[in-house]
Biopython code that builds the backbone (N, CA, C, O; Angstrom):
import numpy as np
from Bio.PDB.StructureBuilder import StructureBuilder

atoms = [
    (1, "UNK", "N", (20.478, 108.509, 113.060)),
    (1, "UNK", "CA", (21.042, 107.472, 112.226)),
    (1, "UNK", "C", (22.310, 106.886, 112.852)),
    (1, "UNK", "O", (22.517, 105.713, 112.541)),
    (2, "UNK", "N", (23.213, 107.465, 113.680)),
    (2, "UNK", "CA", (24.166, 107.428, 114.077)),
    (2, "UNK", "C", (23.765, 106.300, 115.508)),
    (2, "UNK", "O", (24.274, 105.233, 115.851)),
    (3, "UNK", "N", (22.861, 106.953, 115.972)),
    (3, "UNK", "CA", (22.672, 106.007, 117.476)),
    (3, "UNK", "C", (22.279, 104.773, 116.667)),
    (3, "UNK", "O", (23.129, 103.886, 116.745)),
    (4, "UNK", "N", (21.149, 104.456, 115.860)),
    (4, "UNK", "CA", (20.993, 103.719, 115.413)),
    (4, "UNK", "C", (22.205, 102.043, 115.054)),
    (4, "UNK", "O", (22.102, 100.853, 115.353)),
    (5, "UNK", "N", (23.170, 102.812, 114.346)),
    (5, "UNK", "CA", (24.308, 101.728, 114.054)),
    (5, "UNK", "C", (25.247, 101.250, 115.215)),
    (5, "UNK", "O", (25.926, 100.235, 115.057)),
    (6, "UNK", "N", (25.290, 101.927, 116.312)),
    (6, "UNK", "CA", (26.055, 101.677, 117.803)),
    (6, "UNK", "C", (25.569, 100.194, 118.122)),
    (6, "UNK", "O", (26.454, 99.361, 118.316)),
    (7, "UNK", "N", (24.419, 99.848, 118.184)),
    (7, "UNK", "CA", (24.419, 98.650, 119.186)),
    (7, "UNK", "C", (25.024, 97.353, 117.612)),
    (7, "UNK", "O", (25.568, 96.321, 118.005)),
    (8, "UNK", "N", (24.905, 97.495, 116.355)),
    (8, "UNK", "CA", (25.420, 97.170, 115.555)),
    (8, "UNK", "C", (27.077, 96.879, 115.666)),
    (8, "UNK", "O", (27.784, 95.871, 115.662)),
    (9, "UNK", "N", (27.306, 98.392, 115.772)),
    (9, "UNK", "CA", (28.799, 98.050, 115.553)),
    (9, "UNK", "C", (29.505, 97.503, 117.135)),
    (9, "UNK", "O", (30.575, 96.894, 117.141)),
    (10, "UNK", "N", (28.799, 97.795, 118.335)),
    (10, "UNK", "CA", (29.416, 96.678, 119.733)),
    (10, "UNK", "C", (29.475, 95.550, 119.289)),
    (10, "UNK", "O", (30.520, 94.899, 119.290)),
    (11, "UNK", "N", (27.951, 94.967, 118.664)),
    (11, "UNK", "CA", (28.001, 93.814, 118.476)),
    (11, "UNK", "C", (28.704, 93.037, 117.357)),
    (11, "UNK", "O", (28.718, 91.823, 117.158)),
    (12, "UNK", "N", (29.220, 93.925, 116.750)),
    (12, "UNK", "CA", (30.123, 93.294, 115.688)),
    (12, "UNK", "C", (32.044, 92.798, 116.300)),
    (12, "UNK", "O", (32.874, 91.906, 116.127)),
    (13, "UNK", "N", (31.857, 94.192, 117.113)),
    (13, "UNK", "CA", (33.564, 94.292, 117.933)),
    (13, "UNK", "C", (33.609, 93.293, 119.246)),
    (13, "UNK", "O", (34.582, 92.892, 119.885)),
    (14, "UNK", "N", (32.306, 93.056, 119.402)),
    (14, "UNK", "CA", (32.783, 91.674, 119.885)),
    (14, "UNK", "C", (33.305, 90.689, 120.286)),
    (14, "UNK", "O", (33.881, 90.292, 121.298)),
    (15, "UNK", "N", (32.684, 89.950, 118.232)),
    (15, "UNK", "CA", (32.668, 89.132, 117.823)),
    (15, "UNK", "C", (33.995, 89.257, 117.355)),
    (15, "UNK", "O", (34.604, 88.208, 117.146)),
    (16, "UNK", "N", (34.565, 90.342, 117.147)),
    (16, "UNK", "CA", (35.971, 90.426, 115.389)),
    (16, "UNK", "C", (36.961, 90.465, 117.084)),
    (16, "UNK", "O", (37.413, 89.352, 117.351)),
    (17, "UNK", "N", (37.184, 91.197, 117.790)),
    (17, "UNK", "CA", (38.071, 91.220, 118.644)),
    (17, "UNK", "C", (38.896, 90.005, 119.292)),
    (17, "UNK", "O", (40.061, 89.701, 119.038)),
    (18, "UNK", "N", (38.227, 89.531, 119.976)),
    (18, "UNK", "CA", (38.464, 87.418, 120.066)),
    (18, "UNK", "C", (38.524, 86.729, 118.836)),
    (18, "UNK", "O", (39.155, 85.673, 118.804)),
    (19, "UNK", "N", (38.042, 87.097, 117.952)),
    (19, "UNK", "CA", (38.405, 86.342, 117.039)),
    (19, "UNK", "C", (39.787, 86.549, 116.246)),
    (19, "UNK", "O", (40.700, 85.754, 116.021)),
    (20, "UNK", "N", (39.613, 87.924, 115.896)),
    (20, "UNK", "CA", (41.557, 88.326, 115.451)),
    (20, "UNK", "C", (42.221, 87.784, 116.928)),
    (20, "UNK", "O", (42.932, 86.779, 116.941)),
    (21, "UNK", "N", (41.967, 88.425, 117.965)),
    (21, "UNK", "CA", (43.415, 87.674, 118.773)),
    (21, "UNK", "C", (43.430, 86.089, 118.712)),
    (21, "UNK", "O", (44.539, 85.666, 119.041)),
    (22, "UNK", "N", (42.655, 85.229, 118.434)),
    (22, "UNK", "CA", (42.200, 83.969, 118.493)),
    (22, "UNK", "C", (43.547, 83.629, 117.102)),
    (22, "UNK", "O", (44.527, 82.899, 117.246)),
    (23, "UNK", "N", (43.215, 84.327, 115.976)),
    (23, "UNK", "CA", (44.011, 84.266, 114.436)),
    (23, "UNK", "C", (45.988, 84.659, 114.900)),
    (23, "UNK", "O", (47.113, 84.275, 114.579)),
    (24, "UNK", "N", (45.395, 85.529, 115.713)),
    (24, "UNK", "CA", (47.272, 86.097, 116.103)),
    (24, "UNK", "C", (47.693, 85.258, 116.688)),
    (24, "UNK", "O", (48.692, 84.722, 116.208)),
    (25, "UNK", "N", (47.225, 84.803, 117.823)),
    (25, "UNK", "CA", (47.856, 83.923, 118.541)),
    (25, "UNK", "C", (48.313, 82.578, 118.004)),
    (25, "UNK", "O", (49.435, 82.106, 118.190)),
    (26, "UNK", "N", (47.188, 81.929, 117.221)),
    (26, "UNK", "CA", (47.558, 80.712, 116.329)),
    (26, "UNK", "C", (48.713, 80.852, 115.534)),
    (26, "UNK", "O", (49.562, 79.961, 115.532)),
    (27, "UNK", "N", (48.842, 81.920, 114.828)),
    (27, "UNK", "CA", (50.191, 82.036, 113.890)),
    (27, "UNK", "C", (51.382, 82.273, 114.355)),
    (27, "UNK", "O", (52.482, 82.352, 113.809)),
    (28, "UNK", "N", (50.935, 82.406, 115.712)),
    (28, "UNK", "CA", (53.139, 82.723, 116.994)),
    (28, "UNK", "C", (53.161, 81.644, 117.618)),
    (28, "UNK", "O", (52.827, 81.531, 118.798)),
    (29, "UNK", "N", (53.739, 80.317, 116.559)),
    (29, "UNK", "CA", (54.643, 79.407, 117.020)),
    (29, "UNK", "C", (55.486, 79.655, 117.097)),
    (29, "UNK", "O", (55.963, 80.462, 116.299)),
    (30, "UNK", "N", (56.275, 79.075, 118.194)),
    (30, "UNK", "CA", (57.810, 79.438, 118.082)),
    (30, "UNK", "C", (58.245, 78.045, 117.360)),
    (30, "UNK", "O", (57.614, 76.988, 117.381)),
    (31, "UNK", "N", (59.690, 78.360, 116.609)),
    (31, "UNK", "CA", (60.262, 77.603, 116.108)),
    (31, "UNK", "C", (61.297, 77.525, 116.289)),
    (31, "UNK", "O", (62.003, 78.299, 115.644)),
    (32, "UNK", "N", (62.126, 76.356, 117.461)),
    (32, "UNK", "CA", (63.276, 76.082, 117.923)),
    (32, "UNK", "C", (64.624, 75.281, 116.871)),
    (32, "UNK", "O", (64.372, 74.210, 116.320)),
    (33, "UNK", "N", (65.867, 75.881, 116.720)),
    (33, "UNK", "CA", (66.485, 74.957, 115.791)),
    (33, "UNK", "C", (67.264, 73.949, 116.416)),
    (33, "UNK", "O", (67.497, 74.060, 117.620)),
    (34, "UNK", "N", (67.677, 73.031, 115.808)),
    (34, "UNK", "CA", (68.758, 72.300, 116.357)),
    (34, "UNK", "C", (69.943, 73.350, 116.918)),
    (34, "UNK", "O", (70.023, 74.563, 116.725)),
    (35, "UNK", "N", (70.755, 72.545, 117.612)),
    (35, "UNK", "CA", (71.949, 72.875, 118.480)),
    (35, "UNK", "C", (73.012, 72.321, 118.604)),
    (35, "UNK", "O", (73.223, 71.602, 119.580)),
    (36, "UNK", "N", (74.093, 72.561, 117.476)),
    (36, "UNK", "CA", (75.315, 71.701, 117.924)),
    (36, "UNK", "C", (76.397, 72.704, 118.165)),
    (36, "UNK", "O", (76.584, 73.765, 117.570)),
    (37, "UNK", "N", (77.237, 72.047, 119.380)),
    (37, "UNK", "CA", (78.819, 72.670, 119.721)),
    (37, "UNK", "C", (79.607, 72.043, 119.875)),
    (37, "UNK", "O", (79.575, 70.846, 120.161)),
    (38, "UNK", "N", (80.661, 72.847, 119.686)),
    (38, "UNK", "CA", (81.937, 71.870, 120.042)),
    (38, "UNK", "C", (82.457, 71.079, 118.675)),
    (38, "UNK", "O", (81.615, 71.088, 117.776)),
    (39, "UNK", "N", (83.519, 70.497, 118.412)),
    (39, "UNK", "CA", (83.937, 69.379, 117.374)),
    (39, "UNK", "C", (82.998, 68.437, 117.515)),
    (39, "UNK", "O", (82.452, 67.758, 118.385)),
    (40, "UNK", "N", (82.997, 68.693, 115.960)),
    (40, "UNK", "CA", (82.752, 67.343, 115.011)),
    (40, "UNK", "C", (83.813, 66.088, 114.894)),
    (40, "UNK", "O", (84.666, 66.176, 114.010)),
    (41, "UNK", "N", (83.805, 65.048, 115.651)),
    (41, "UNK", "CA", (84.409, 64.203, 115.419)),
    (41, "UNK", "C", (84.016, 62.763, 114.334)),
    (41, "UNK", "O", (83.179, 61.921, 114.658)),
    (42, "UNK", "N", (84.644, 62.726, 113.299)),
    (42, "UNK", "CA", (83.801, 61.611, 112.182)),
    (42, "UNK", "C", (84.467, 60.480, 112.733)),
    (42, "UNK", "O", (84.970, 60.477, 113.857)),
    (43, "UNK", "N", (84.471, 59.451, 111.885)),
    (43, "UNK", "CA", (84.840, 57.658, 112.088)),
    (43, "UNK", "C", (86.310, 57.639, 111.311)),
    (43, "UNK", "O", (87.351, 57.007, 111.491)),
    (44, "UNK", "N", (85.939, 58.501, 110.496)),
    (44, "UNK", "CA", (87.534, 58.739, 109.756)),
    (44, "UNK", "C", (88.493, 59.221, 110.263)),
    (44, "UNK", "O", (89.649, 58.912, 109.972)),
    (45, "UNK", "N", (88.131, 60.130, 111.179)),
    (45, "UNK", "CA", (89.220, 60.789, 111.875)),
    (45, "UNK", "C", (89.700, 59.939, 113.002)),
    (45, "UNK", "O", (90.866, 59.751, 113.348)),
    (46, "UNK", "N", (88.232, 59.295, 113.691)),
    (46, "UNK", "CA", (89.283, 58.650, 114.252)),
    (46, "UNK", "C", (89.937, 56.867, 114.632)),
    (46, "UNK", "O", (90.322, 56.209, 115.598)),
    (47, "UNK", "N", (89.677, 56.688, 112.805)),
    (47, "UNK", "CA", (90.689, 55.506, 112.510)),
    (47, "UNK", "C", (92.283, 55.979, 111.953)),
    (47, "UNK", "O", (93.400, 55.463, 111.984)),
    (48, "UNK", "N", (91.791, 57.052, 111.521)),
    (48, "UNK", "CA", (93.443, 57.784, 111.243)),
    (48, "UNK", "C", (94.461, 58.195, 112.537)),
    (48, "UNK", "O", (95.648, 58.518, 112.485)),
    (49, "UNK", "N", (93.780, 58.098, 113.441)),
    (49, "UNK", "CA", (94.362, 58.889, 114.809)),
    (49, "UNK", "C", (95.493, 57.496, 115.248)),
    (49, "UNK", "O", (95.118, 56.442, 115.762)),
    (50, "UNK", "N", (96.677, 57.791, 114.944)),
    (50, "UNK", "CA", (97.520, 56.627, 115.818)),
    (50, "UNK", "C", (98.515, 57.433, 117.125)),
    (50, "UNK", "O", (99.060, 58.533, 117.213)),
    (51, "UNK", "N", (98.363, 55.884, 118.289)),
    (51, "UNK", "CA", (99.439, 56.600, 119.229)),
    (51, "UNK", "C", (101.218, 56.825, 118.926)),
    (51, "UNK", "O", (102.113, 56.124, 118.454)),
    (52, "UNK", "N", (101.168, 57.490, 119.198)),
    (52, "UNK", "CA", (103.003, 58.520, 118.527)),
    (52, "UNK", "C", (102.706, 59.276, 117.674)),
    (52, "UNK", "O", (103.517, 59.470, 116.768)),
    (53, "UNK", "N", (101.712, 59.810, 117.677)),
    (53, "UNK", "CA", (101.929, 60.828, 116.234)),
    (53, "UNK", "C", (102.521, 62.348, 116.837)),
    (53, "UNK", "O", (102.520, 62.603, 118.041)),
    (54, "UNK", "N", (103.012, 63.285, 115.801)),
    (54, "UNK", "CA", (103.106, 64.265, 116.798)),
    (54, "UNK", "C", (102.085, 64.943, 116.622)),
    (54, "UNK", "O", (101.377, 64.847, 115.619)),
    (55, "UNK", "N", (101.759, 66.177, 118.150)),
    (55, "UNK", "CA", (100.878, 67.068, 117.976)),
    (55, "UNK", "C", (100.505, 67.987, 116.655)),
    (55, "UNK", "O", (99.323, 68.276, 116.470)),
    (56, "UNK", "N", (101.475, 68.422, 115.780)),
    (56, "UNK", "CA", (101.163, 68.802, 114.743)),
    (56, "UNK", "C", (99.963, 67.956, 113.596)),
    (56, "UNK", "O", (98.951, 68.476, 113.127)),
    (57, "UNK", "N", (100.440, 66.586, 113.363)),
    (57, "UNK", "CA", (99.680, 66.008, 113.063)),
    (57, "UNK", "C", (98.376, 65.325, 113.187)),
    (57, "UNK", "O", (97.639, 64.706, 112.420)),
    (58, "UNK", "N", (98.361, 65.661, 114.427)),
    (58, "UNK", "CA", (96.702, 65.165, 115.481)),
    (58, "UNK", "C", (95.715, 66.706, 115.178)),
    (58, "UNK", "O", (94.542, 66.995, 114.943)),
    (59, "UNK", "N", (97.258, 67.525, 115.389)),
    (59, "UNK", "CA", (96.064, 69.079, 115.309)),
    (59, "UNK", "C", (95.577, 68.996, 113.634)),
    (59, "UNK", "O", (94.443, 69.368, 113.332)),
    (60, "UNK", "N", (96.530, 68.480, 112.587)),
    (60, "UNK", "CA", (95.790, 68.855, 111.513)),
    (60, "UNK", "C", (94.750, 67.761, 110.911)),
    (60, "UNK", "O", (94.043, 67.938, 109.919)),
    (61, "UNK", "N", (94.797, 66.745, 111.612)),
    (61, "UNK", "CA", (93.447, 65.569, 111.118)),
    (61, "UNK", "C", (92.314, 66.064, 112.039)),
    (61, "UNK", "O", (91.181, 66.198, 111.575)),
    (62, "UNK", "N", (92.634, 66.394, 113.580)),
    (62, "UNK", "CA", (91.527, 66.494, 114.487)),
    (62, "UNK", "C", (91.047, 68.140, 114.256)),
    (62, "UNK", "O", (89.869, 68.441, 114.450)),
    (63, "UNK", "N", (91.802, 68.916, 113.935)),
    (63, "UNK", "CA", (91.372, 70.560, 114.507)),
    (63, "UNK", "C", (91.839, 70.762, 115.438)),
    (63, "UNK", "O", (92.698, 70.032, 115.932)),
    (64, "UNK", "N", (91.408, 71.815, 115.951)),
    (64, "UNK", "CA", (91.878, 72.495, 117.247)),
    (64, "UNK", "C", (90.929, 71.868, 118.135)),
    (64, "UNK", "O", (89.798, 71.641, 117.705)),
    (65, "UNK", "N", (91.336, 71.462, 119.685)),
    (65, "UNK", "CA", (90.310, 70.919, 120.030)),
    (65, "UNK", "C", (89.641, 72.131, 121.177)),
    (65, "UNK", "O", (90.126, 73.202, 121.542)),
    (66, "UNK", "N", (88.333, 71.457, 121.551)),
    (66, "UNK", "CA", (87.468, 72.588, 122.001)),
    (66, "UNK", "C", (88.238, 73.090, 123.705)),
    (66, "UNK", "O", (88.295, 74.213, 124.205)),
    (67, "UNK", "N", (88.530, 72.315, 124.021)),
    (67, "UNK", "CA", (89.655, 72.902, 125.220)),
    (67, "UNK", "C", (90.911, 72.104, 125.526)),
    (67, "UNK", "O", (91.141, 70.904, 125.375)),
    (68, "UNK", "N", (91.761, 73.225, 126.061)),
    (68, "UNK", "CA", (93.235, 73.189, 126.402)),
    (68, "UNK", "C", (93.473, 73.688, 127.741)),
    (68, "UNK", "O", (93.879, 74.808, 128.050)),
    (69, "UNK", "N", (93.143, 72.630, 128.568)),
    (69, "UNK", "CA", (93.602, 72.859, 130.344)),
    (69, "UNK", "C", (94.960, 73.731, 130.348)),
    (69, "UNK", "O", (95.970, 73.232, 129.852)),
    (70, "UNK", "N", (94.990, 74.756, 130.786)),
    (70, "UNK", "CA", (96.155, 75.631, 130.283)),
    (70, "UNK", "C", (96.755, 74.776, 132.262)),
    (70, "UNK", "O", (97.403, 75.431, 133.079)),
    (71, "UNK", "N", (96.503, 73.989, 132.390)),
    (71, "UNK", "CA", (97.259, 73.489, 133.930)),
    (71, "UNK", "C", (97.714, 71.933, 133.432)),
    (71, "UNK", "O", (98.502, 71.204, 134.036)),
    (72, "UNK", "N", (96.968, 71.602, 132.096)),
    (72, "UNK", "CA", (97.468, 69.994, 131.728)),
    (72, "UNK", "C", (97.989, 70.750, 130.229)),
    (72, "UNK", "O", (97.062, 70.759, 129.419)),
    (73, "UNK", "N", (98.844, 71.171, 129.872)),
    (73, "UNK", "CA", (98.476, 71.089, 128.478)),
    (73, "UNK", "C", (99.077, 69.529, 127.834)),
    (73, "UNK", "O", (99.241, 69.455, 126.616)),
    (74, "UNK", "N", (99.298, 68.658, 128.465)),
    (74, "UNK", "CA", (99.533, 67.156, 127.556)),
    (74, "UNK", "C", (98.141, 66.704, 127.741)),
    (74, "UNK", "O", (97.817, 65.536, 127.953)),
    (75, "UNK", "N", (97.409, 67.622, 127.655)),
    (75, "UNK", "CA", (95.401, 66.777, 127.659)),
    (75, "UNK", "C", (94.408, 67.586, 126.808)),
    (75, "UNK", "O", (93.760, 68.502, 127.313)),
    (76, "UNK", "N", (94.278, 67.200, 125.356)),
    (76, "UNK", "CA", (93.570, 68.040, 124.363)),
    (76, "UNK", "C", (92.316, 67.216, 124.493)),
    (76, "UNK", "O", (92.194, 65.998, 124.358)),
    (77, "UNK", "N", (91.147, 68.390, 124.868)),
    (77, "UNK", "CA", (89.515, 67.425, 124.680)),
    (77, "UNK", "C", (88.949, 67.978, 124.049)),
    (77, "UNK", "O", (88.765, 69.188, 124.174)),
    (78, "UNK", "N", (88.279, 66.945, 122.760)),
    (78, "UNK", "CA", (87.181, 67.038, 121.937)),
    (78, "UNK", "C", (85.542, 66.788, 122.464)),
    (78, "UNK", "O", (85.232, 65.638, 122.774)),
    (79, "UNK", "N", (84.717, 67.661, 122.538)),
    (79, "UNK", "CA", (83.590, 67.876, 123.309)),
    (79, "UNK", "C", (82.017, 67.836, 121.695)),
    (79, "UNK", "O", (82.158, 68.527, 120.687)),
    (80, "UNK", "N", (81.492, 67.447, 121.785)),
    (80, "UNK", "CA", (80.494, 67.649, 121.127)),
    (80, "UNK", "C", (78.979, 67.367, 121.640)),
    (80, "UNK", "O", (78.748, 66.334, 122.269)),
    (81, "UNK", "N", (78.281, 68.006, 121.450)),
    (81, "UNK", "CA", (76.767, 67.955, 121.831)),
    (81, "UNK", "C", (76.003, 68.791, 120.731)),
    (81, "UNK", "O", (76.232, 69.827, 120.108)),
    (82, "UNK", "N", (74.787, 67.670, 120.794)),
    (82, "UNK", "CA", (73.966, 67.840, 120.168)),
    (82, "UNK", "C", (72.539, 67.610, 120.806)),
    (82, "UNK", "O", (72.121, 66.566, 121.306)),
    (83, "UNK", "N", (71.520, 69.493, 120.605)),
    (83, "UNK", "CA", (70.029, 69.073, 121.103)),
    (83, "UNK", "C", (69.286, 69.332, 120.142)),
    (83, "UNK", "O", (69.435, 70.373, 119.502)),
    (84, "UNK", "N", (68.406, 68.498, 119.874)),
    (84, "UNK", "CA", (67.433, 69.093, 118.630)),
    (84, "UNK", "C", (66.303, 70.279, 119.358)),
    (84, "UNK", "O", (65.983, 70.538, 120.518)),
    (85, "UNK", "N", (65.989, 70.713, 118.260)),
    (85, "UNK", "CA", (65.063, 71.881, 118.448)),
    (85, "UNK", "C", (63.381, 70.972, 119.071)),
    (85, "UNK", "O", (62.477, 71.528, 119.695)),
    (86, "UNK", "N", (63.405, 70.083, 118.811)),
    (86, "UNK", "CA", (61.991, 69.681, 119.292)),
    (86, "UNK", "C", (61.844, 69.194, 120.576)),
    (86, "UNK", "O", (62.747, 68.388, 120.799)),
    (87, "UNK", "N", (61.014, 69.346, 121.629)),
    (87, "UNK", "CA", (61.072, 69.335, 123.126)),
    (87, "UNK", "C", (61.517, 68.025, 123.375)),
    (87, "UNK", "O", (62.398, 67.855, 124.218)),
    (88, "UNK", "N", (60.967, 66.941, 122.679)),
    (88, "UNK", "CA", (61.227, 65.442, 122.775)),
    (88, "UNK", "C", (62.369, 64.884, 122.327)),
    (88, "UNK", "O", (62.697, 63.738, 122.635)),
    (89, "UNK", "N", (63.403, 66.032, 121.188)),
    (89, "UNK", "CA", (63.914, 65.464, 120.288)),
    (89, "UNK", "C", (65.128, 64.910, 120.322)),
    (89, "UNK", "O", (65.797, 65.824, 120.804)),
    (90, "UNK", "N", (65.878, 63.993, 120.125)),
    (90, "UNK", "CA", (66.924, 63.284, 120.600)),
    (90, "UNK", "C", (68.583, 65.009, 121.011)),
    (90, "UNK", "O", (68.829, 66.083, 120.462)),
    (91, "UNK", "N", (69.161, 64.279, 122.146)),
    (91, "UNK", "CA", (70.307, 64.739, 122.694)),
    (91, "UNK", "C", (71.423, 63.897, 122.774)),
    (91, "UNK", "O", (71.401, 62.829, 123.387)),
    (92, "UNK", "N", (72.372, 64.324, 122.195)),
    (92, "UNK", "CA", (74.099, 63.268, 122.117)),
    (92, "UNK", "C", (74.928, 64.355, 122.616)),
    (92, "UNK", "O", (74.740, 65.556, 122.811)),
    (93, "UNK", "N", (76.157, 63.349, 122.798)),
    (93, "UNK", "CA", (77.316, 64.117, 123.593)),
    (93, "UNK", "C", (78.098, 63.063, 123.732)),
    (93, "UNK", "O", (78.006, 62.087, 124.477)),
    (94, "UNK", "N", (79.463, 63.589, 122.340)),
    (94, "UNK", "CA", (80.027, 62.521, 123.030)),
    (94, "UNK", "C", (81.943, 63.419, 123.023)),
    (94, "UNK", "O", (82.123, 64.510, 122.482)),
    (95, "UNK", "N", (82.965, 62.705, 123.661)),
    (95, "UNK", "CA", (84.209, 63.426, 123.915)),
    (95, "UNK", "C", (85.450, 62.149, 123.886)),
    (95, "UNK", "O", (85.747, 61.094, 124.447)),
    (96, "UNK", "N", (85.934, 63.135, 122.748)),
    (96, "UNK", "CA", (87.370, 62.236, 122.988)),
    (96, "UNK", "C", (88.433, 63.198, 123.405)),
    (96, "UNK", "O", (88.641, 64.358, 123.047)),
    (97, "UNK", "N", (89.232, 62.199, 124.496)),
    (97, "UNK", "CA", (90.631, 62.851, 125.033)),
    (97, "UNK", "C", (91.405, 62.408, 124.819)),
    (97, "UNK", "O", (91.378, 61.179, 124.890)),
    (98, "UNK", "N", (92.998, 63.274, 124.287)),
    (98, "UNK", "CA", (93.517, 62.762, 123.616)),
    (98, "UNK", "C", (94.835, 63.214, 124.753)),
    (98, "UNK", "O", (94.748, 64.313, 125.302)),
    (99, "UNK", "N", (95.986, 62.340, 125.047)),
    (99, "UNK", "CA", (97.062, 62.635, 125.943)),
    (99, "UNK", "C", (97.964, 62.809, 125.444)),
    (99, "UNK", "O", (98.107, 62.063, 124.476)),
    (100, "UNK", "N", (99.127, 63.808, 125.688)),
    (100, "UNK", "CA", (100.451, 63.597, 125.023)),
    (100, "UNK", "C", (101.618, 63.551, 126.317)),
    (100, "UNK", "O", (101.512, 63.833, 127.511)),
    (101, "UNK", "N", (102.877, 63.011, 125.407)),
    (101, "UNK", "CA", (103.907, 63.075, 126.376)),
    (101, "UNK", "C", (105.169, 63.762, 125.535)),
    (101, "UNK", "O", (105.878, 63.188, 124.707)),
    (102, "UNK", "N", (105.268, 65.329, 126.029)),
    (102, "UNK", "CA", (105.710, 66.048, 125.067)),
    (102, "UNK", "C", (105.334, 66.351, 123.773)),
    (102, "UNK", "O", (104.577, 67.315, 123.659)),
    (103, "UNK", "N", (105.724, 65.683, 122.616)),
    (103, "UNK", "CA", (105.478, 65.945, 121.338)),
    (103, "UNK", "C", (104.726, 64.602, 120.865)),
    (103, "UNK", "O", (104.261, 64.574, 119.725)),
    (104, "UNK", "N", (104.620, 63.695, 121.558)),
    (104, "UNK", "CA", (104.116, 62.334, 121.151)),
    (104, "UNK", "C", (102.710, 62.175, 121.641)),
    (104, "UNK", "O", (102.332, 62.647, 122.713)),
    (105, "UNK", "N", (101.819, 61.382, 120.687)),
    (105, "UNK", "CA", (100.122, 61.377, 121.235)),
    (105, "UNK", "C", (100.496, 59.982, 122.220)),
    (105, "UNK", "O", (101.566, 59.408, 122.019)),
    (106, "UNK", "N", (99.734, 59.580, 123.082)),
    (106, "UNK", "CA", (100.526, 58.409, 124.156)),
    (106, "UNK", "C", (99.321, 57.745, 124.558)),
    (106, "UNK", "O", (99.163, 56.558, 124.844)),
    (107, "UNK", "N", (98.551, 58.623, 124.537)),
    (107, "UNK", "CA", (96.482, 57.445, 124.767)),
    (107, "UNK", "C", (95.545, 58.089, 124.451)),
    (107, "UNK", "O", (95.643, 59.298, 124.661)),
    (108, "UNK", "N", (94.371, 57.617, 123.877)),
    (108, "UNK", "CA", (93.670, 58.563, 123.520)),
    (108, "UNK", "C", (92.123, 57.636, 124.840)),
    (108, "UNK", "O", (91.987, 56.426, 125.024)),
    (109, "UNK", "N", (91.613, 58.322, 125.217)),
    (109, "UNK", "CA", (90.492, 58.309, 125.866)),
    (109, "UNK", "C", (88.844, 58.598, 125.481)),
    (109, "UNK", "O", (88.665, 59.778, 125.179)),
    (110, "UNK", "N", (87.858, 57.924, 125.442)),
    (110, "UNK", "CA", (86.469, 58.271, 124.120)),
    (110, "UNK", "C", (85.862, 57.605, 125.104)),
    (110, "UNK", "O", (86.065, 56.670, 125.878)),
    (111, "UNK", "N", (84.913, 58.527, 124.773)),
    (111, "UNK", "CA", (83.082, 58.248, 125.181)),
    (111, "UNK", "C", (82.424, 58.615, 124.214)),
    (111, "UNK", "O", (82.030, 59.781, 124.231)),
    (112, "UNK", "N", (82.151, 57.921, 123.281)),
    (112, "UNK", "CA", (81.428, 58.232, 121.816)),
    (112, "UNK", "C", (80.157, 57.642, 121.843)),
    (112, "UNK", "O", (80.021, 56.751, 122.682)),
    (113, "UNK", "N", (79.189, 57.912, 121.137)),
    (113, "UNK", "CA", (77.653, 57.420, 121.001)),
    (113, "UNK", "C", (77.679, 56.071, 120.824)),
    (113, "UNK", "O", (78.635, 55.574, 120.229)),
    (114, "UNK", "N", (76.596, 55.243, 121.331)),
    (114, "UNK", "CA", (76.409, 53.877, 121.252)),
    (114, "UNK", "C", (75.662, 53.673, 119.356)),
    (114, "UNK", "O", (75.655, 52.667, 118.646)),
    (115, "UNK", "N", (75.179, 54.949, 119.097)),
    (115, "UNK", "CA", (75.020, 54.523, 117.290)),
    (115, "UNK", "C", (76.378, 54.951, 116.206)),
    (115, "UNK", "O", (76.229, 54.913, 114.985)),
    (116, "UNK", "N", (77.721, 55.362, 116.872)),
    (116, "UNK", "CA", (78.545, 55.431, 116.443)),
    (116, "UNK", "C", (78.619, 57.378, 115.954)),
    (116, "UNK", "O", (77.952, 58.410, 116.025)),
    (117, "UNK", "N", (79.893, 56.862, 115.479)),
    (117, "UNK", "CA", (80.142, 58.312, 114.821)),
    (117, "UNK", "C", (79.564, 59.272, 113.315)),
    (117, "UNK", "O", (79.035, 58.584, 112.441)),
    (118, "UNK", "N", (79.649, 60.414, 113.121)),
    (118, "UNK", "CA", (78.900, 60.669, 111.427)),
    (118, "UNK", "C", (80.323, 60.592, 110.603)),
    (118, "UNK", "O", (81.463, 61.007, 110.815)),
    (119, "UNK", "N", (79.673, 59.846, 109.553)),
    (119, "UNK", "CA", (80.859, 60.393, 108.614)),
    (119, "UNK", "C", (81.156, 61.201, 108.142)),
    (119, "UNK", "O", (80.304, 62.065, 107.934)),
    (120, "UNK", "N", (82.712, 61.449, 107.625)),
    (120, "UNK", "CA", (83.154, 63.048, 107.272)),
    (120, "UNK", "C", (82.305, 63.356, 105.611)),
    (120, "UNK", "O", (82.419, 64.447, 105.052)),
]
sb = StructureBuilder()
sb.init_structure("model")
sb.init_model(0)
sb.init_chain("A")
sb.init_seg("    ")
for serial, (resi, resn, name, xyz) in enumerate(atoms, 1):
    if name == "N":
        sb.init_residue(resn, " ", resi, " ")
    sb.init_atom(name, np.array(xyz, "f"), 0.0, 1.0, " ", f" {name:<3s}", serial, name[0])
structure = sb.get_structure()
């Protein structure tokens, strides 16, 4: 009775073997998320930004910015990038530099997105 069900049950393991890995494999998508670093710079922040302000006041509208050339420190840069999780999916990057002379802001320098900034 036993030999009997063998060529049964090969032919069943098969069929079920490729087919479960066929089921596993379909269900391990990976799922990539978006990616942002660095400051957020909005439109608000920087219509509020005037030249002479002092550093205190730039640090508390802007934040801390994402680096401080410890060889310039009169050169605070705001860095942001953004990649979406989808292979195709849009990438931005944009940076404002901001100069001081001593305690005074003295120029600010931007390469911001051609669709503009997000609001706060």
């Amino acid at each position: 009775m036993n030999i009997a069900r063998q060529p049964y049950m090969k032919n069943n393991l098969t069929i079920a073997i490729p087919l479960l890995s066929l089921v596993l494999i379909a269900g391990c998508s990976v799922h990539k998320i978006d990616i942002q670093q660095g400051n957020i710079v909005s439109q608000e922040m920087m219509s509020q930004l005037k030249i002479g302000m002092k550093r205190d006041e730039v640090k508390r509208l802007m934040g801390r910015p994402l680096i401080i050339d410890p060889f310039r420190r009169d050169r605070w840069d705001y860095i942001h990038t953004f990649k979406s999780g989808k292979d195709d999916g849009p990438r931005s990057q944009y940076r404002v530099t901001l100069f001081f002379d001593g305690q005074r802001l003295t120029r600010i320098d931007s390469k911001l997105p051609a669709e503009g900034l997000p609001a706060r």
